[in-house]
C-alpha positions as CSV (number, residue, x, y, z in Angstrom):
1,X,61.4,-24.1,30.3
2,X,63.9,-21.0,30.0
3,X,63.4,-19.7,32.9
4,X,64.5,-23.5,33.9
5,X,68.0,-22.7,33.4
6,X,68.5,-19.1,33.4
7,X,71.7,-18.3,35.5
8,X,70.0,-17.1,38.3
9,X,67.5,-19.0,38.9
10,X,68.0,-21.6,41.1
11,X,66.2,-24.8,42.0
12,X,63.0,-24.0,44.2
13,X,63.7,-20.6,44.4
14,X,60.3,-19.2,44.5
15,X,57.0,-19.8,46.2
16,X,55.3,-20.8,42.9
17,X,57.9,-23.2,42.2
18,X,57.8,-24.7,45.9
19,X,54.1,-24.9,45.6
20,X,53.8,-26.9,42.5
21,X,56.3,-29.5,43.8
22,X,54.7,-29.8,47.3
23,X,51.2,-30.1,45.7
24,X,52.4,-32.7,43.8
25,X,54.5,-34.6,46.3
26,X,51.6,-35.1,48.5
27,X,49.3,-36.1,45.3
28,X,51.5,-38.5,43.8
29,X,52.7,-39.8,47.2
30,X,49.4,-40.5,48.4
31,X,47.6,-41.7,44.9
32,X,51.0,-44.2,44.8
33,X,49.9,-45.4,48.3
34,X,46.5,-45.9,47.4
35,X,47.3,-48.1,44.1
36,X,49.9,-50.1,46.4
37,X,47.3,-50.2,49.3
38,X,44.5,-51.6,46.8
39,X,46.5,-53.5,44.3
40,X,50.2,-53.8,43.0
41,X,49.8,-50.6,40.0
42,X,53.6,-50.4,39.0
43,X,54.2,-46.8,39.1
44,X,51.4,-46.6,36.3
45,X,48.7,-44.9,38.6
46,X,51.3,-42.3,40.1
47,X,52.5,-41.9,36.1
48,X,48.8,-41.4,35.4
49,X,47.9,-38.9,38.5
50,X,51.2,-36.8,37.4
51,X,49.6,-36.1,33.3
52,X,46.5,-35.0,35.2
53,X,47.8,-32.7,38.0
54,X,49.9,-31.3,34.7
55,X,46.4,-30.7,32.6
56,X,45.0,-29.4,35.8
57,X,47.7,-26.7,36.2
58,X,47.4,-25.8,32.7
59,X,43.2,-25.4,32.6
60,X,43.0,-23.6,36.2
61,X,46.4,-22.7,37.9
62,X,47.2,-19.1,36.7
63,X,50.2,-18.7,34.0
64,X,52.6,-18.1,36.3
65,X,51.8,-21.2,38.1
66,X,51.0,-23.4,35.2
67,X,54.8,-22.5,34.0
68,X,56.5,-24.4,36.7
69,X,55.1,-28.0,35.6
70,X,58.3,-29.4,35.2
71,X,58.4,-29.4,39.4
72,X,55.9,-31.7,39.5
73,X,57.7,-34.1,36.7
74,X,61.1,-33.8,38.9
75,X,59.7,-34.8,42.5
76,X,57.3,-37.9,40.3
77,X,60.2,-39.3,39.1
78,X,61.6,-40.9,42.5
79,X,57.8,-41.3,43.7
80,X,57.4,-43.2,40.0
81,X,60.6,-45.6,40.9
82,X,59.6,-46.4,44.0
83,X,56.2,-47.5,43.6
84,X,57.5,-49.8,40.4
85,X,60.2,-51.1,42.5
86,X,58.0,-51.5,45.9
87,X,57.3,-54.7,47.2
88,X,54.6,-54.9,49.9
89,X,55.7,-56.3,53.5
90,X,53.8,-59.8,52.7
91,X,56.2,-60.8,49.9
């Protein structure tokens, strides 16, 4: 991740980057409302759909795609909480 925290390089700066995150904030937000529409998963179904949109970007995105995973590991982290702290709206 060094070009993470190089000086000029600032958060979301590029498409690349903006694509990652958006592509994972509608996968995870959508698998987390699945698992809470089907059962109670815990955040463990939106922790499992992040590892495979990662191996995903690794086997088919291209390099300079596949480099900005650690988008997708920032915007799961809120999706992540909320579905282990979410309590449907019959309890």
């Amino acid at each position: 991740m060094p070009g993470f925290f190089d000086p000029g390089h600032g958060f979301l700066s590029s498409f690349d980057e903006w694509m990652v995150a958006l592509l994972a904030f509608v996968l995870l937000t959508v698998v987390g409302a699945v698992a809470e529409y089907v059962g109670d998963a815990k955040g463990v179904t939106v922790a499992g759909a992040l590892v495979g949109y990662i191996i995903a970007l690794f086997i088919w995105a291209p390099p300079v795609i596949a480099t900005e995973w650690h988008y997708a590991v920032l915007i799961a982290i809120p999706i992540i909480i909320i579905s282990y702290f979410y309590r449907g709206p019959g309890e």
